[in-house]
PAKE-161880 format. One record per residue (C-alpha): residue number from 0; residue in one letter; x, y, z. Coordinates in nm, 2 decimals, always signed. Layout:
BEGIN
(NUM,'a',(X,Y,Z));
...
//
This chain:
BEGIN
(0,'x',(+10.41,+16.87,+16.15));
(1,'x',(+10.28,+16.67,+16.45));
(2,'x',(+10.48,+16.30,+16.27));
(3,'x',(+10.81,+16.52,+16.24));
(4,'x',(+10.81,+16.64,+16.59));
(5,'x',(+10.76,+16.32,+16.67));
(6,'x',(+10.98,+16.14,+16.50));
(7,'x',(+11.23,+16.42,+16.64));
(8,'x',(+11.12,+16.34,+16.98));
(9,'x',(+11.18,+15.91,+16.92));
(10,'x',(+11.57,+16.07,+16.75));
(11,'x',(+11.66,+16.19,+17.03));
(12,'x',(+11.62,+15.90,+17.23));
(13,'x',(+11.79,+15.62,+17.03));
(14,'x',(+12.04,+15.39,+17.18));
(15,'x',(+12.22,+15.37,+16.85));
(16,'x',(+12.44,+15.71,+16.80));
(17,'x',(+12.81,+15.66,+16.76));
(18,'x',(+12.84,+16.04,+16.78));
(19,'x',(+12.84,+16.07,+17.16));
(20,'x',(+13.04,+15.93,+17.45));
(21,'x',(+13.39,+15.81,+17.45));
(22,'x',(+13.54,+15.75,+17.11));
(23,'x',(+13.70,+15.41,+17.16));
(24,'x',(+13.45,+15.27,+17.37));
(25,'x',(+13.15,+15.37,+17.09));
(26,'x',(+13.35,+15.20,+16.79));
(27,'x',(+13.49,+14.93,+17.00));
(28,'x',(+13.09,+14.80,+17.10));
(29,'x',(+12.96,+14.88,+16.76));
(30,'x',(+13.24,+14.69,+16.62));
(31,'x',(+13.25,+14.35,+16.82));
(32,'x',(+12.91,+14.26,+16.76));
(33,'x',(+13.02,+14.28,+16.38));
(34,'x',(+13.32,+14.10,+16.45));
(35,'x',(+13.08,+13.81,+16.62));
(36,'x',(+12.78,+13.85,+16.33));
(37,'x',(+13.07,+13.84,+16.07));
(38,'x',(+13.25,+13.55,+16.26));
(39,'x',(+12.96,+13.30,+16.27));
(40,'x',(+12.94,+13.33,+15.96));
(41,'x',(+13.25,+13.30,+15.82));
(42,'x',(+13.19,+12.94,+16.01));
(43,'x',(+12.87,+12.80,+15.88));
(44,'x',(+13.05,+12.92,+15.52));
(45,'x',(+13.34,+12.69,+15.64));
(46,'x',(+13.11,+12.38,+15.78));
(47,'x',(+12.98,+12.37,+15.38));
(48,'x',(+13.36,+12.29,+15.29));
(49,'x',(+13.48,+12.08,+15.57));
(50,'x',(+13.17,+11.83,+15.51));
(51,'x',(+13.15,+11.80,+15.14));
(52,'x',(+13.54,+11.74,+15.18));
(53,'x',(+13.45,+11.42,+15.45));
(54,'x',(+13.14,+11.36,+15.27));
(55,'x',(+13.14,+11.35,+14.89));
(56,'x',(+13.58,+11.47,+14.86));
(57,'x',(+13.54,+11.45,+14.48));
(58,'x',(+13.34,+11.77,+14.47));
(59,'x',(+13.55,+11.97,+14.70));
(60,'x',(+13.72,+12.16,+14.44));
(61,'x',(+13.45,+12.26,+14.27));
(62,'x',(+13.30,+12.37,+14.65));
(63,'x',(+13.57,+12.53,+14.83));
(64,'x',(+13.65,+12.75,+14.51));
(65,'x',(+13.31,+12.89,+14.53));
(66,'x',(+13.36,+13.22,+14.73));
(67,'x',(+13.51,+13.42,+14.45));
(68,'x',(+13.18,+13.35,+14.24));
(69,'x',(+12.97,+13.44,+14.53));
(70,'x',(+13.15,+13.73,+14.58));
(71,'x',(+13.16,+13.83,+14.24));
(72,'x',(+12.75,+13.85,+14.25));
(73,'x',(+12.67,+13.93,+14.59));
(74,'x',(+12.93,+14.16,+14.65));
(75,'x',(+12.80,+14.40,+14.40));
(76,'x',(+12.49,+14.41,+14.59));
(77,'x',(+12.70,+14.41,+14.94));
(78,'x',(+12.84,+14.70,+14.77));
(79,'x',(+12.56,+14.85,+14.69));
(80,'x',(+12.39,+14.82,+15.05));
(81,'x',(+12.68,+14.94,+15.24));
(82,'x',(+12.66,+15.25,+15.02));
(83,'x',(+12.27,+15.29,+15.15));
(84,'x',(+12.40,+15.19,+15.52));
(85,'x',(+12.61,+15.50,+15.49));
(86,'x',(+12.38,+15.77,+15.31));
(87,'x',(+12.13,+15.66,+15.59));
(88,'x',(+12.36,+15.64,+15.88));
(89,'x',(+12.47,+16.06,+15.74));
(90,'x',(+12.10,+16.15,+15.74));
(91,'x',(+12.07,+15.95,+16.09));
(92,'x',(+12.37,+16.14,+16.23));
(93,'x',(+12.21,+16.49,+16.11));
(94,'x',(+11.88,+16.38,+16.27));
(95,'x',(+11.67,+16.43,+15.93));
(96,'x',(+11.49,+16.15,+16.01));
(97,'x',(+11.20,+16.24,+15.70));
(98,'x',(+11.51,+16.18,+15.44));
(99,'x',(+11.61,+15.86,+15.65));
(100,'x',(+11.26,+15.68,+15.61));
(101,'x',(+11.24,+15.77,+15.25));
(102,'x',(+11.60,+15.63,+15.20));
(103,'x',(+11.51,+15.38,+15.43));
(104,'x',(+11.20,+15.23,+15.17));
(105,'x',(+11.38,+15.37,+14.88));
(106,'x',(+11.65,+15.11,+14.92));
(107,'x',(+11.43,+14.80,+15.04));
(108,'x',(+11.26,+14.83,+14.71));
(109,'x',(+11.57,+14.84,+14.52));
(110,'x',(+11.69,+14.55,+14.70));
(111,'x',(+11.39,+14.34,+14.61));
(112,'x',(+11.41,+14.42,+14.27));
(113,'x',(+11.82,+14.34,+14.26));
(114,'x',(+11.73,+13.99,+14.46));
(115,'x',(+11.49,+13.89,+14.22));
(116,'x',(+11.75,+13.93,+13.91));
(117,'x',(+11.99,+13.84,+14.09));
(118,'x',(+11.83,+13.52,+14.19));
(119,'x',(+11.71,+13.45,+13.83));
(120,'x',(+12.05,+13.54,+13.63));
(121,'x',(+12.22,+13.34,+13.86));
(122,'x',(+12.05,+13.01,+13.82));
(123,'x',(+12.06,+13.07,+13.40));
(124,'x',(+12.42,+13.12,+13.38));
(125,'x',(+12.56,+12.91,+13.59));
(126,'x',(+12.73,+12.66,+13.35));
(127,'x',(+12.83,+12.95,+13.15));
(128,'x',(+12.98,+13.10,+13.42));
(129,'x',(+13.21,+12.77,+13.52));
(130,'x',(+13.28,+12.73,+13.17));
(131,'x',(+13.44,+13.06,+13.14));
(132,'x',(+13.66,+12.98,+13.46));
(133,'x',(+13.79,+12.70,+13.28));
(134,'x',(+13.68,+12.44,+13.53));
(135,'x',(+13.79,+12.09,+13.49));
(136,'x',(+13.52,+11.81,+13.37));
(137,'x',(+13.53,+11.62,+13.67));
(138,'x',(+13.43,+11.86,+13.91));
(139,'x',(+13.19,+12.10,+13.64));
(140,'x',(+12.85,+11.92,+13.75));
(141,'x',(+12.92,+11.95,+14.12));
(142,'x',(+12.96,+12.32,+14.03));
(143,'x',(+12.65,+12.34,+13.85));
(144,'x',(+12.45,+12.16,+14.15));
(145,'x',(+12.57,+12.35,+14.39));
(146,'x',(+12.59,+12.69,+14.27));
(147,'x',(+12.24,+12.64,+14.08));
(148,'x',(+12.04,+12.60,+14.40));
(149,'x',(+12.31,+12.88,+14.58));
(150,'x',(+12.19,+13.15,+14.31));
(151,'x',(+11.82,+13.06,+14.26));
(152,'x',(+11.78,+13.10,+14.68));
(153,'x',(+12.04,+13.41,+14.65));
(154,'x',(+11.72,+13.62,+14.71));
(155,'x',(+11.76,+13.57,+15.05));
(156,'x',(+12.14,+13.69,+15.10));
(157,'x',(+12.07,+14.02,+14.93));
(158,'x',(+11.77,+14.11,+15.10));
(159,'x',(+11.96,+14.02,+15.43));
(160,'x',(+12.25,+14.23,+15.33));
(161,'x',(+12.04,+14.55,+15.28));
(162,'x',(+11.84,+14.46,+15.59));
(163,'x',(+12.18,+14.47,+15.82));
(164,'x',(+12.27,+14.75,+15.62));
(165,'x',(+11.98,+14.98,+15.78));
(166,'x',(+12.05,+14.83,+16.12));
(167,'x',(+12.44,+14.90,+16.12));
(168,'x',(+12.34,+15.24,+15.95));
(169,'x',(+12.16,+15.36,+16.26));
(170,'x',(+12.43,+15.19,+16.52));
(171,'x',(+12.26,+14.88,+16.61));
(172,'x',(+12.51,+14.60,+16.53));
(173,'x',(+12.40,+14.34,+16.82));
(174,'x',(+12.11,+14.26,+16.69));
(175,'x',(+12.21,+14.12,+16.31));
(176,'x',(+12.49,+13.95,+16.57));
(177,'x',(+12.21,+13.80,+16.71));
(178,'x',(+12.02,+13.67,+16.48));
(179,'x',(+12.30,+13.51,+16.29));
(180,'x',(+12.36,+13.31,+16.56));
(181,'x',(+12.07,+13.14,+16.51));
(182,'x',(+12.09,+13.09,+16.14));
(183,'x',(+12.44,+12.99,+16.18));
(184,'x',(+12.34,+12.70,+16.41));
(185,'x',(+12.07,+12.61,+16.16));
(186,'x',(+12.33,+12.58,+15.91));
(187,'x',(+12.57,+12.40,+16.08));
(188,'x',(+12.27,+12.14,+16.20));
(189,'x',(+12.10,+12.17,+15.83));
(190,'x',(+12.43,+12.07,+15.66));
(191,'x',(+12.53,+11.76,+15.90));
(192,'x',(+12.15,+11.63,+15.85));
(193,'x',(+12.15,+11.72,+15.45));
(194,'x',(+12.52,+11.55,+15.40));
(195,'x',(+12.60,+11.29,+15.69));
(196,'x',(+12.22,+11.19,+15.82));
(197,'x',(+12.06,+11.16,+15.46));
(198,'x',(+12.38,+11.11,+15.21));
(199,'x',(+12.22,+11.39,+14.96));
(200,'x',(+12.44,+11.59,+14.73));
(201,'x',(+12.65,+11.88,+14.72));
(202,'x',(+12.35,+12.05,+14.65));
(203,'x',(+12.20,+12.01,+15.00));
(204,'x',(+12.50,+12.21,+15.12));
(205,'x',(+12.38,+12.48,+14.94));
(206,'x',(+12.02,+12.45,+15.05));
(207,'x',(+12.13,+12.50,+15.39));
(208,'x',(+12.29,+12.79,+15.35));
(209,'x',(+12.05,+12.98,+15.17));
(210,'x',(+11.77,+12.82,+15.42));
(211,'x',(+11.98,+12.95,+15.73));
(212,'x',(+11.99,+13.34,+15.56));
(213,'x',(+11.64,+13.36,+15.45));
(214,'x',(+11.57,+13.27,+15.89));
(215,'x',(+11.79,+13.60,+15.94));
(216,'x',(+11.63,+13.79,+15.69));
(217,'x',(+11.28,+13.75,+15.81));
(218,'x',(+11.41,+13.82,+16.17));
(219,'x',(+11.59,+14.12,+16.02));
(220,'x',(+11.22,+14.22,+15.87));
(221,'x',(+11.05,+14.15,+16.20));
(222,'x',(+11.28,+14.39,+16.36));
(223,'x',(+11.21,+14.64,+16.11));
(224,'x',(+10.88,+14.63,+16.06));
(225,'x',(+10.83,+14.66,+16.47));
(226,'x',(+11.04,+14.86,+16.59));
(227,'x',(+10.94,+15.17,+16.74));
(228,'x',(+11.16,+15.41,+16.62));
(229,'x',(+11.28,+15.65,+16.29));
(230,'x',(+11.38,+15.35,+16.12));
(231,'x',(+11.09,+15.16,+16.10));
(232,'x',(+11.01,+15.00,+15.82));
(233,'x',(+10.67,+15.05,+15.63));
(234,'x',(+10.56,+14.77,+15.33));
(235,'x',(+10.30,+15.07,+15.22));
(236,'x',(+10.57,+15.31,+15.21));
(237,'x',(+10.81,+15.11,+14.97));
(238,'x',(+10.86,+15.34,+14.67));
(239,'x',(+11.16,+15.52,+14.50));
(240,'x',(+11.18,+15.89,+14.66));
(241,'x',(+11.27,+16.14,+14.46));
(242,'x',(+11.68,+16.21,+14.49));
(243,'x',(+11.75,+15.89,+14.71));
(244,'x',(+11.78,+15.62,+14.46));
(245,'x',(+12.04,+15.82,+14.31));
(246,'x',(+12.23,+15.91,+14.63));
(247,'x',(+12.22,+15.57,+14.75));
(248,'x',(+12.40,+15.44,+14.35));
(249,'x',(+12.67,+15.75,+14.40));
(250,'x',(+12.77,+15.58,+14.71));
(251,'x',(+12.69,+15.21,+14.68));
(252,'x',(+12.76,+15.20,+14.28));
(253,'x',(+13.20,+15.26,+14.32));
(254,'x',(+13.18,+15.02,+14.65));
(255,'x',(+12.94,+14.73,+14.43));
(256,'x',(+13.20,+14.78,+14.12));
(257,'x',(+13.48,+14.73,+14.31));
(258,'x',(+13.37,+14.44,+14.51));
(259,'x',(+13.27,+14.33,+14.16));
(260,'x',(+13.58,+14.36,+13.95));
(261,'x',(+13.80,+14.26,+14.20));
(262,'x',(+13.62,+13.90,+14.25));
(263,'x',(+13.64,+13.89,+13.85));
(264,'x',(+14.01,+13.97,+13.86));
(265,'x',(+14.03,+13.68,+14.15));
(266,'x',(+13.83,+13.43,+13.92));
(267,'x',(+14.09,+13.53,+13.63));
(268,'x',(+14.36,+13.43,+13.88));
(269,'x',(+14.19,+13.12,+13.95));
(270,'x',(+14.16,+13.03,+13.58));
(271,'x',(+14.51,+13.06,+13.59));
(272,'x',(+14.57,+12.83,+13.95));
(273,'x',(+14.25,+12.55,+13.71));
(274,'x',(+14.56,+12.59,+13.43));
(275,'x',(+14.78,+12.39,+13.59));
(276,'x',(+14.57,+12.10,+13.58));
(277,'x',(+14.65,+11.95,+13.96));
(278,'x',(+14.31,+11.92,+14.12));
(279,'x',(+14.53,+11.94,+14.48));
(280,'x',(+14.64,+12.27,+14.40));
(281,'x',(+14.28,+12.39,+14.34));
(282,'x',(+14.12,+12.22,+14.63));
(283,'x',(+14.46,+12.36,+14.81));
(284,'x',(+14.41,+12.73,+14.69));
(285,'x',(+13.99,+12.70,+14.80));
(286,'x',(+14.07,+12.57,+15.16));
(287,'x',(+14.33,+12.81,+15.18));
(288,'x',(+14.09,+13.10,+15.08));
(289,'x',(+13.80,+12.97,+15.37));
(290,'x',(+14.13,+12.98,+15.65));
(291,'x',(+14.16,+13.35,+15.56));
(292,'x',(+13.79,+13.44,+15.58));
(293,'x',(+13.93,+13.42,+15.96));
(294,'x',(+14.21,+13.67,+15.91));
(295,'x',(+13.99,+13.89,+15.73));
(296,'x',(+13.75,+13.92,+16.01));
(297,'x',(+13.87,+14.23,+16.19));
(298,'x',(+13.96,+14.41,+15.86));
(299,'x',(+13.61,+14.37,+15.73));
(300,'x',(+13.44,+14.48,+16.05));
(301,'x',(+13.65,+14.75,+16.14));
(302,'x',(+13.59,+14.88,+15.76));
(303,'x',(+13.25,+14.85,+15.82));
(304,'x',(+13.25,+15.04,+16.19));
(305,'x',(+13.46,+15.34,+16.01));
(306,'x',(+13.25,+15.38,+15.75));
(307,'x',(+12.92,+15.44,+15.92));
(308,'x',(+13.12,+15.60,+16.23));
(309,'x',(+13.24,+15.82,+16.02));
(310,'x',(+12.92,+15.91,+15.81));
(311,'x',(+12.73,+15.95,+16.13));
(312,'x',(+12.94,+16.18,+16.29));
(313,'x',(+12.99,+16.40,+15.94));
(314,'x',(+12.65,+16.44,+15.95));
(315,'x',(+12.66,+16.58,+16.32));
(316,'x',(+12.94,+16.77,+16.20));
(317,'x',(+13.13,+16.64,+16.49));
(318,'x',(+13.47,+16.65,+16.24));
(319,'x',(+13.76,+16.61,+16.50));
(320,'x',(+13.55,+16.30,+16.64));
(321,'x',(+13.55,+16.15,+16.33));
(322,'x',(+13.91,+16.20,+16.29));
(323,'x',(+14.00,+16.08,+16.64));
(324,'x',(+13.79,+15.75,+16.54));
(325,'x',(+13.92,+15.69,+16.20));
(326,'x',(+14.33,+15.71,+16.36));
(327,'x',(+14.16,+15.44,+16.61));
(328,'x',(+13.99,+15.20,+16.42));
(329,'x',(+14.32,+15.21,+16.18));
(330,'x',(+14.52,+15.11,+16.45));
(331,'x',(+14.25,+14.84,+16.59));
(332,'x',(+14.21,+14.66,+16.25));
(333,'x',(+14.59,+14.71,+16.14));
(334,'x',(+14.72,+14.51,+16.54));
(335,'x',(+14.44,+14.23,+16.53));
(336,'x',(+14.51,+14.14,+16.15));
(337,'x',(+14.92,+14.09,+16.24));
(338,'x',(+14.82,+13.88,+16.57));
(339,'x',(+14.57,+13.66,+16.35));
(340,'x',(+14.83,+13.64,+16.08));
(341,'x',(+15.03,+13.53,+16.34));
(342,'x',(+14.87,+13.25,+16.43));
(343,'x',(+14.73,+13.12,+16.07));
(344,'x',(+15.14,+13.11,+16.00));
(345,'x',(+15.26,+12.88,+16.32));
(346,'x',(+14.91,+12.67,+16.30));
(347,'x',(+14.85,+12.62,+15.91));
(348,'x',(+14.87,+12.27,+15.88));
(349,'x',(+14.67,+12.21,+16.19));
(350,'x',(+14.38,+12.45,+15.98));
(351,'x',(+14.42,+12.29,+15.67));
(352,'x',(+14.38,+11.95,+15.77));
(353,'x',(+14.01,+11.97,+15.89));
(354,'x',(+13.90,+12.04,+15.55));
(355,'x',(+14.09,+11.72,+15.39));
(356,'x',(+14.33,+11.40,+15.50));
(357,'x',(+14.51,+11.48,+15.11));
(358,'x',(+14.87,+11.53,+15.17));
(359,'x',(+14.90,+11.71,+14.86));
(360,'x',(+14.60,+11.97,+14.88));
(361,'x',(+14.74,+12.03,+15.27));
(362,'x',(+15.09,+12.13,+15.14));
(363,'x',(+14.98,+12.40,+14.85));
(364,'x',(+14.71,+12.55,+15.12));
(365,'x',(+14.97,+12.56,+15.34));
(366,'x',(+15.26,+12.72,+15.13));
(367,'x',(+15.01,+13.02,+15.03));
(368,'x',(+14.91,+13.08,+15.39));
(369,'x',(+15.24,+13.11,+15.52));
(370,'x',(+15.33,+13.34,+15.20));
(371,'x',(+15.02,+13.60,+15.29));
(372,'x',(+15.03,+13.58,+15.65));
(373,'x',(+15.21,+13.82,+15.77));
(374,'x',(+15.11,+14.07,+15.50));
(375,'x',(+14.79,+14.06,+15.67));
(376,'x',(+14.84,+14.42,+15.79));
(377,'x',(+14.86,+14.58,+15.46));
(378,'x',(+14.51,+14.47,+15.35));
(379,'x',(+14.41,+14.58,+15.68));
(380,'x',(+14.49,+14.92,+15.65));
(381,'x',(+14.41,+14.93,+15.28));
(382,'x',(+14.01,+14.85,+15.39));
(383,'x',(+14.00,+15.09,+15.68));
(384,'x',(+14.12,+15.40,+15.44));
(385,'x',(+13.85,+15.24,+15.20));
(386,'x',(+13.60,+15.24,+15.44));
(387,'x',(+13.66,+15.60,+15.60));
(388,'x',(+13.62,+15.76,+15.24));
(389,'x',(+13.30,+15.58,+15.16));
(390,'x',(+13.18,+15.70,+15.51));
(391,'x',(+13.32,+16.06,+15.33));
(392,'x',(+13.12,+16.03,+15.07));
(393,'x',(+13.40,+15.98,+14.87));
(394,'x',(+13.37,+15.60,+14.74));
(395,'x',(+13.51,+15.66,+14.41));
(396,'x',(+13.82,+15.68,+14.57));
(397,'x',(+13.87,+15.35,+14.72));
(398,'x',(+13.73,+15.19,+14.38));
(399,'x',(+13.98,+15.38,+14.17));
(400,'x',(+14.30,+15.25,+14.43));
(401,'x',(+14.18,+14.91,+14.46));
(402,'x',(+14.09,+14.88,+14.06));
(403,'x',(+14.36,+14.97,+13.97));
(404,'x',(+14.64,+14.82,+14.19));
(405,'x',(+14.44,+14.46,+14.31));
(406,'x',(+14.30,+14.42,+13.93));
(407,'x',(+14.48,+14.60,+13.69));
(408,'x',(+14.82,+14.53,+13.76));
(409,'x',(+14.76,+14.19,+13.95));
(410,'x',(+14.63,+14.03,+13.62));
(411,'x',(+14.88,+14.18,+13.39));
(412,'x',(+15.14,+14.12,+13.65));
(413,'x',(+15.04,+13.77,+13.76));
(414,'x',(+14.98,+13.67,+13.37));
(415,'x',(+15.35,+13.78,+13.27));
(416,'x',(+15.53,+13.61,+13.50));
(417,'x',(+15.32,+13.30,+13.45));
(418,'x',(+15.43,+13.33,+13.08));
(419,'x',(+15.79,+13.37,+13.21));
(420,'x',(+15.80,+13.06,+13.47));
(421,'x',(+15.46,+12.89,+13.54));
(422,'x',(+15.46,+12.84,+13.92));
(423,'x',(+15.21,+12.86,+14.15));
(424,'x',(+15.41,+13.09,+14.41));
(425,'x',(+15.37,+13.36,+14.20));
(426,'x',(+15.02,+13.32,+14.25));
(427,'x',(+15.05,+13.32,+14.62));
(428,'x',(+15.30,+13.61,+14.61));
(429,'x',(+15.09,+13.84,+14.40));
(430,'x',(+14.80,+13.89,+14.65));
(431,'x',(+15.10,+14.04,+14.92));
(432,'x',(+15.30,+14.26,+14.66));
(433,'x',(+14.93,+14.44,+14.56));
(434,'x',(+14.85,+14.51,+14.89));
(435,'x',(+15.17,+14.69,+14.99));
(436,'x',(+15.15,+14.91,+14.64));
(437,'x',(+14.76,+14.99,+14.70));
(438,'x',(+14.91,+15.10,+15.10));
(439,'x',(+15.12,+15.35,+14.96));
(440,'x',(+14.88,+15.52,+14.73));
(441,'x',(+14.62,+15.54,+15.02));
(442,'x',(+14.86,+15.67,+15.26));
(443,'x',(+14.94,+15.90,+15.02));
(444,'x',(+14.58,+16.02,+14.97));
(445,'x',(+14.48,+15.98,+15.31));
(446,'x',(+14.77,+16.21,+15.42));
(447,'x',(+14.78,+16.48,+15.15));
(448,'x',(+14.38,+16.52,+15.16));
(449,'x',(+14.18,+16.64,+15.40));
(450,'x',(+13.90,+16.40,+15.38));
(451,'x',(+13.65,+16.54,+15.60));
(452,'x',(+13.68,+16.93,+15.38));
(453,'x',(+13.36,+16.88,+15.17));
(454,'x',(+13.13,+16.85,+15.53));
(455,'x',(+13.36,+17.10,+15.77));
(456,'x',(+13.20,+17.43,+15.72));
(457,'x',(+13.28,+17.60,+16.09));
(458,'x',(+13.41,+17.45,+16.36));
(459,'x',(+13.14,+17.30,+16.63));
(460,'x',(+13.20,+17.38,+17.02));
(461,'x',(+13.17,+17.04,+17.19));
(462,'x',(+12.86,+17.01,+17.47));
(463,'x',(+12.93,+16.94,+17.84));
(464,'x',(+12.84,+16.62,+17.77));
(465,'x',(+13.10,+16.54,+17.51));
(466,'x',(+13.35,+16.70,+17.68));
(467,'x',(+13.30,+16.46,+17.97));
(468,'x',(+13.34,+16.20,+17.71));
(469,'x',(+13.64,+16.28,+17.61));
(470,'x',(+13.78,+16.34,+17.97));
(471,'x',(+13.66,+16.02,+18.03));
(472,'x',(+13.85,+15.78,+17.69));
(473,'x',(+14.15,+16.02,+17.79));
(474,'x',(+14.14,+15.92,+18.16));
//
């Protein structure tokens, strides 16, 4: 009785609650330090590319194709943790902080277990996994060195992913911001000695990636592990509470699947791009994919922000709040995806050109970023009506929308006009045209549902203290 008052007492005075103050100011500072954490390392991704192309340029198709594998695997468990991040941030925002620890543990444990297989399946079926993508001879062994030593250290990234996952869950953001910056800069640092110091091979590239995220994954565990608060983490506590595991998988399973089939549907697409047998246009299509990590920035963050804004404050039943936020973080992600598209259109061959002096490869990652660009918008808006239903509770939605339009009919679409005229814009035109039809059924949803019905039971008189809030975003 005395460790739940307690607790109770430690609740109330967290820094971390989205569900008070102004609206725009909470989801704005909770969603710049992801924008930063999410930016650093969309760079030390990109430093792997831009030196193996200087360094070893044989084996840069084989390494900047490499994110729709990763994402394949570790996006299932990225999945997976952001479903946890929002059942915990829900039971955060209600203040049950005795169902938060045991979610809390619940999902650490899960995560280990789901590293370690991950780690081990990984390393085993790597060749089989490049052989199925149809990957040319000359660049299959730097595939196999590279992605062998990714997946056997991919231990690291998930643990790190479910780590942040608490932290974002309970409004802290800076610090995962924090100590990404640090790994980052061991990255970058790691990868100029490993390549350009000591001439080893592609391998070393990913050595010092997954050597850089297991130094923010113990910092993530330090934090934990100290912190003096209802979050704290507990190695003797680690054990699967009754109810949680299976909360957390109706959550995180749609969001893991989804990330899932949608990277298998992108590595059919790029079985179709290794068909046409021109090494320059898969180098071309991989440094055009690291350019639009950039443009995907905001989108990602701001579908992050919604989703745990908006479980937070369903939990605290503050429903109009969570309305108010979701119009705003819309708006937010929608505006700084068209300026960044913007920008990636007038400066493409500028971009393109630090990952390679080839003529060739410049020109096809060119031509697809100046067909996506301004269509940026679209996938914006798509991921921040994904993210406010998983904050819902409602992640089958999203899954069902995005399976269906981004995999479904982009294969079969993509495949029969390949049949019809094999070109390589129609690869480059397919991402666009999928985004504006999964718009339209989400705005449809989003529109005709009320997706905040399932939590809204009464309506909740605001405090003093949130009305001064709001008379202080409206001022």
């Amino acid at each position: 009785m005395e460790e739940g008052l307690e607790r109770e007492e430690k609740g109330k005075d967290s820094k971390h609650f989205l569900t008070e103050g102004p609206i725009k100011r909470s989801l704005l500072f909770f969603t710049l330090p992801l924008f930063l954490s999410n930016l650093f390392q969309q760079l030390y991704n990109t430093v792997d590319t831009v030196l193996v192309g200087w360094c070893i340029p044989e084996a840069l198709p084989a390494v900047s194709t490499s994110g729709h594998l990763v994402f394949l695997l570790v996006g299932f468990f990225s999945g997976l943790a952001s479903g946890a991040s929002v059942f915990i941030a829900n039971f955060f925002g209600a203040k049950k902080y005795d169902e938060m620890e045991k979610a809390i543990h619940t999902n650490v444990l899960f995560g280990v277990i789901c590293g370690a297989v991950f780690s081990l399946l990984g390393s085993l079926l790597t060749p089989y996994i490049l052989m199925l993508l149809d990957t040319s001879e000359a660049s299959m062994p730097y595939g196999i060195e590279y992605f062998r030593v990714y997946f056997a250290g991919s231990f690291t990234v998930v643990l790190y992913n479910v780590f942040v996952g608490i932290l974002q869950a309970v409004g802290d953001s800076k610090r995962p911001l924090y100590y990404l910056i640090i790994s980052s800069c061991l990255n970058v640092l790691l990868d100029y000695l490993f390549l350009a110091v000591f001439g080893w091979g592609v391998w070393s590239a990913a050595l010092a990636t997954v050597l850089s995220q297991g130094v923010s994954m113990v910092l993530c565990i330090i934090r934990l592990a100290t912190v003096k608060d209802v979050y704290r983490l507990s190695f003797k506590k680690l054990r699967f509470y009754k109810g949680m595991l299976s909360g957390i998988l109706k959550i995180g399973l749609p969001s893991g699947i989804q990330n899932s089939v949608i990277a298998l549907a992108n590595l059919f697409i790029l079985r179709q791009v290794n068909s046409f047998d021109d090494e320059a246009i898969v180098a071309g299509l991989g440094c055009y994919m690291k350019v639009e990590g950039f443009a995907f920035l905001p989108i990602t963050c701001f579908s992050l922000s919604l989703s745990t804004f908006v479980s937070q404050n369903l939990g605290a039943k503050e429903y109009d709040r969570a309305k108010k936020g979701a119009r705003f973080g819309i708006l937010c992600s929608v505006g700084s995806a068209l300026v960044i598209g913007t920008m990636l259109f007038i400066f493409a061959p500028f971009f393109m050109s630090l990952f390679t002096a080839d003529s060739a490869v410049i020109n096809h990652g060119v031509n697809q970023l100046r067909t996506e660009a301004f269509f940026y918008g679209l996938l914006a808006y798509a991921h921040c009506i994904a993210g406010i239903c998983r904050g819902a509770g409602r992640a089958s939605v999203p899954m069902i929308i995005m399976l269906s339009c981004w995999c479904v009919f982009r294969v079969i679409a993509l495949a029969i006009c390949l049949a019809i005229n094999k070109n390589v814009y129609f690869v480059y035109a397919m991402y666009p045209v999928t985004w504006a039809i999964s718009c339209i059924v989400f705005a449809i949803y989003y529109y005709a549902s009320d997706w905040v019905h399932a939590y809204e039971k009464k309506p909740k008189k605001s405090s003093k203290n949130e009305a001064h809030g709001e008379a202080q975003q409206s001022a």
